[in-house]
C-alpha positions as CSV (number, residue, x, y, z in Angstrom):
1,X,-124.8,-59.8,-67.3
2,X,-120.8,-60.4,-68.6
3,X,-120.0,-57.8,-66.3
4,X,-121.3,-59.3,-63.5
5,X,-120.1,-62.8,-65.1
6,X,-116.6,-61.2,-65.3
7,X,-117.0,-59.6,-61.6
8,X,-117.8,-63.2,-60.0
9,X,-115.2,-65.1,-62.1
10,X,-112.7,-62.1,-60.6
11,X,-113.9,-62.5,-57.2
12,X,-113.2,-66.1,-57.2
13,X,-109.9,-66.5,-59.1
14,X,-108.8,-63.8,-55.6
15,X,-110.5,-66.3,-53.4
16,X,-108.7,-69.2,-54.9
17,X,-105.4,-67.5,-54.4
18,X,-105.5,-66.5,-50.9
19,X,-106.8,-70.0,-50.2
20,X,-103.4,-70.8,-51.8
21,X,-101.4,-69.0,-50.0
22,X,-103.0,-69.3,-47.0
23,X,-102.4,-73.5,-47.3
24,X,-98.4,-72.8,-48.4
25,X,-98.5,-70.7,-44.8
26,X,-100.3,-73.4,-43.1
27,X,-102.9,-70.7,-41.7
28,X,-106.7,-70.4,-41.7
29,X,-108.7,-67.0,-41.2
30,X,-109.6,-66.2,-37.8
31,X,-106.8,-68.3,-36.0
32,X,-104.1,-67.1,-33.8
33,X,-100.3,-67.2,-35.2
34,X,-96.6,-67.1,-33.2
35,X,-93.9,-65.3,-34.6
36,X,-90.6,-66.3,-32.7
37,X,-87.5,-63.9,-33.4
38,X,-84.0,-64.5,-31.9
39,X,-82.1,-62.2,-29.9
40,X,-79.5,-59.8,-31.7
41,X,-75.8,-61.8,-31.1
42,X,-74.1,-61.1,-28.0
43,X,-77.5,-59.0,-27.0
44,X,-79.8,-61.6,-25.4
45,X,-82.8,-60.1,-25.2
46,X,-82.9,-58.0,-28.1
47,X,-83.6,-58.7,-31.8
48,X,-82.2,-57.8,-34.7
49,X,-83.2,-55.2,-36.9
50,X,-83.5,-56.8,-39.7
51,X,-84.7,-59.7,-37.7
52,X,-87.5,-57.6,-36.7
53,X,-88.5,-56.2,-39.4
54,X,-88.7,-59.8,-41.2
55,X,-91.3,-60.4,-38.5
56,X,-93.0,-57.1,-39.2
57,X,-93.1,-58.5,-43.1
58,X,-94.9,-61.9,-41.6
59,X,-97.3,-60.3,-39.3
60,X,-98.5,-57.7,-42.3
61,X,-98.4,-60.5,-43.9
62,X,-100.4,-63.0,-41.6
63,X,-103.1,-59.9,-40.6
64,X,-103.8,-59.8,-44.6
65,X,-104.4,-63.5,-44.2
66,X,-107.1,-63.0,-41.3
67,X,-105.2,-64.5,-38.7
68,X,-104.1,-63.1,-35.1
69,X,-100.1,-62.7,-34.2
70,X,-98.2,-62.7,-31.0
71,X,-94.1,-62.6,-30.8
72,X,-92.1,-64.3,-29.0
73,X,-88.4,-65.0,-28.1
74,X,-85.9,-67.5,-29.1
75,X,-86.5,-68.4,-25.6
76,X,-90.1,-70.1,-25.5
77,X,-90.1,-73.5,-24.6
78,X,-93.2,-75.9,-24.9
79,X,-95.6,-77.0,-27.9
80,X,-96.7,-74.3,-30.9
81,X,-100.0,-76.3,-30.1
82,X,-102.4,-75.0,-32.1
83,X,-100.8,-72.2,-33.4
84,X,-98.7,-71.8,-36.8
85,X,-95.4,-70.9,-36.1
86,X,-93.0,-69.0,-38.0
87,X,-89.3,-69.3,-36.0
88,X,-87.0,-66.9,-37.6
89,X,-83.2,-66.7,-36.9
90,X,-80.5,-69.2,-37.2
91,X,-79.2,-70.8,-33.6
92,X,-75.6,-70.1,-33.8
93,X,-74.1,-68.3,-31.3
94,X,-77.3,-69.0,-29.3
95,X,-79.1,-66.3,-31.5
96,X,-82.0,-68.4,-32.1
97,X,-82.3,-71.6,-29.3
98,X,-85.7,-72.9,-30.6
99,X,-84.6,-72.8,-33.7
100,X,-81.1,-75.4,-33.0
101,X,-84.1,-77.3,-31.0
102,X,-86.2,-77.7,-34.2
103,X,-83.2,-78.7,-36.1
104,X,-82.1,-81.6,-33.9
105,X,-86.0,-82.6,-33.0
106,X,-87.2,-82.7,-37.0
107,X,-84.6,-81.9,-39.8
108,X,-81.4,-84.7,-38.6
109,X,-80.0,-84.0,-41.9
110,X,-79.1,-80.7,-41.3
111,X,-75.8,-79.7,-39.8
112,X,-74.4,-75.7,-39.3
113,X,-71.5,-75.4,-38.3
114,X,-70.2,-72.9,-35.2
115,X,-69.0,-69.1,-35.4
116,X,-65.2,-69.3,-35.9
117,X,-62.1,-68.1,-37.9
118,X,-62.1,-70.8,-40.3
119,X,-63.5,-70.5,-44.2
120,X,-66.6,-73.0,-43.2
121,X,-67.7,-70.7,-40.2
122,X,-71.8,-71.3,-40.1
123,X,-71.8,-73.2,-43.5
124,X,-75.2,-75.4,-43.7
125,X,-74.3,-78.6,-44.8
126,X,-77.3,-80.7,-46.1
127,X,-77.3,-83.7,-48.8
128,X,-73.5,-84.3,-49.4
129,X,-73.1,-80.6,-49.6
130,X,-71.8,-77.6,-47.8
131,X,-73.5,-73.8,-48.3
132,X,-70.7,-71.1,-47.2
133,X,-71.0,-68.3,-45.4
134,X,-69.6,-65.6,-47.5
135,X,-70.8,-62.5,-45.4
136,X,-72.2,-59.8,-47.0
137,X,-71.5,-61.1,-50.7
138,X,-73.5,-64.4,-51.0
139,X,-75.6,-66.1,-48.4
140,X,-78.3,-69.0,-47.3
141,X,-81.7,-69.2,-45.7
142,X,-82.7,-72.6,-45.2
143,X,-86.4,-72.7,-44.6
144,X,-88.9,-75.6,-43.8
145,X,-91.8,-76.2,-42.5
146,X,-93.2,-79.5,-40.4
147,X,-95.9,-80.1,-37.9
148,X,-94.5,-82.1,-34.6
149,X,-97.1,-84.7,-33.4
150,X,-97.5,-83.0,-30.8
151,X,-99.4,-80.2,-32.2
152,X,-101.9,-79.4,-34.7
153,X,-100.6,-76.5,-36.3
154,X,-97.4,-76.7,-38.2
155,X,-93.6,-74.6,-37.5
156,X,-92.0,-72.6,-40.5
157,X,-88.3,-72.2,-39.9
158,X,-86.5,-69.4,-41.2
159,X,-83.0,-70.2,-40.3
160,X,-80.3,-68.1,-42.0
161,X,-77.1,-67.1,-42.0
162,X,-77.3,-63.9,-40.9
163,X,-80.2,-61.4,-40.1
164,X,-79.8,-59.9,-43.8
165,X,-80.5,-63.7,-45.4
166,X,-83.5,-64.1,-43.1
167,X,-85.1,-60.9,-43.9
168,X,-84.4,-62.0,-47.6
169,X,-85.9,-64.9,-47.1
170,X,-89.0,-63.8,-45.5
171,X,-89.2,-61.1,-48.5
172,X,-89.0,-64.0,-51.2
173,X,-91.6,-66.1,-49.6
174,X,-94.2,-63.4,-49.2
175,X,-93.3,-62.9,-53.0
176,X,-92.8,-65.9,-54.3
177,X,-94.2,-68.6,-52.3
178,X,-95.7,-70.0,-55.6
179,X,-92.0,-70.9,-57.0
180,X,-91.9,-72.6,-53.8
181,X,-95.1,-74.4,-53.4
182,X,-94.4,-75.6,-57.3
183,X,-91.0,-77.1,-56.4
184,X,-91.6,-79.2,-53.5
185,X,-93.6,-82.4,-53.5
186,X,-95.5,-81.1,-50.6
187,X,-96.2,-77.7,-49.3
188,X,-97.7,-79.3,-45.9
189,X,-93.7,-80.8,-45.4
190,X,-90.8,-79.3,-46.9
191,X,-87.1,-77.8,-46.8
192,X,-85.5,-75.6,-49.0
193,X,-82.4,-73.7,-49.5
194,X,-83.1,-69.7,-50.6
195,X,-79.8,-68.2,-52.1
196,X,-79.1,-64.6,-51.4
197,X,-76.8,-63.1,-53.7
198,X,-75.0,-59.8,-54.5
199,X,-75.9,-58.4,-50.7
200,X,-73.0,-55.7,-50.9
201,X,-75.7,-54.1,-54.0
202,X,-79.0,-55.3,-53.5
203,X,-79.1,-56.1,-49.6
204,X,-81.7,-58.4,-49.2
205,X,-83.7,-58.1,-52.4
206,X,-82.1,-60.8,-54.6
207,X,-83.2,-63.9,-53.0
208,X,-83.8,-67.4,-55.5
209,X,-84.7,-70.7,-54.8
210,X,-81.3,-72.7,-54.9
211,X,-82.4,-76.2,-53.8
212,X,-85.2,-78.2,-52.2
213,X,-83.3,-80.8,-50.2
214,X,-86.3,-81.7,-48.1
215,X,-85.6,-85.7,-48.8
216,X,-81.5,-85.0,-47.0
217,X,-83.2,-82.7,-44.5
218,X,-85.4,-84.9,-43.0
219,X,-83.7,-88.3,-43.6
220,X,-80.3,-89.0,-41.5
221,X,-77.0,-87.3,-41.4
């Protein structure tokens, strides 16, 4: 009888934690998900690696979850309807276009600044301060997630500074999403900064939570 007791009470305390995770994800078992990657810079039309791999990551992710996944591009115009979304890729340099549309349409208090030769060259600049872009040493992811009212499902925007901090990012989330989910005031409406540091050692494996700014991100400039 405690065996089957302890069985049950096992079962359950799984059950509990996908439910979890499924919520933080803003999916439900049986229903169909879009993964939309950006194109590799200066190659319209094709992704990333490391872009693409950090939507192989989601979709192992999302099949594990019971949903369905389709991909598409940085290109896609139109509602995520009733589909979860998960847009990955940052939109500078025109990487990423639904992503710079998501920014302007639901997160004002977000600015990222342009490719150029200057030291704040695709910094994100949220809540009276600026993230840099120090390539390959130290970078940021900022990720969010929102439902427009013109859908049902909701969008989770992975918008780094490179291809590296967005596979990082993704990596983190499927790990940690807990840390996340614990920090915010609300998993169904949040924005958070993910730190990726040491890249030139660790690549994309030592992501932390740096800051949830999702009061700035959403307010006004």
């Amino acid at each position: 009888m405690g065996a089957v007791l302890g069985w049950l009470w096992e079962r359950g305390r799984r059950r509990r934690a996908l439910y979890r995770k499924a919520d933080f994800f803003g999916v439900r078992p049986g229903e169909d998900c879009l993964i939309v990657l950006g194109s590799k810079y200066g190659t319209p039309g094709s992704a990333h690696h490391r872009d693409a791999r950090a939507g192989i990551e989601l979709a192992v992710l999302l099949a594990g979850l019971g949903c369905r996944v389709s991909v598409e591009s940085g290109a896609l115009r139109g509602s995520n309807g009733g589909r979860t979304e998960f847009c990955i890729g940052g939109p500078v340099g025109g990487a990423n276009p639904r992503t710079g549309g998501h920014l302007a349409a639901h997160l004002p208090g977000v600015a990222i600044r342009p490719f150029g030769p200057g030291s704040d060259a695709v910094a994100i600049t949220v809540g009276g301060r600026q993230y840099d872009f120090d390539h390959g040493v130290q970078e940021y992811v900022l990720v969010a997630r929102f439902t427009p009212v013109e859908s049902t499902r909701p969008v989770i925007l992975v918008c780094g500074q490179s291809s590296v901090a967005n596979q990082a990012a993704v990596e983190f989330l499927r790990r940690d999403y807990s840390q996340v989910a614990g920090a915010v005031g609300s998993v169904h409406r949040f924005c958070v900064l993910i730190r990726v540091g040491h890249i030139g050692t660790y690549l994309f494996h030592q992501a932390s939570l740096e800051r949830d700014v999702s009061v700035a991100a959403f307010g006004q400039r």
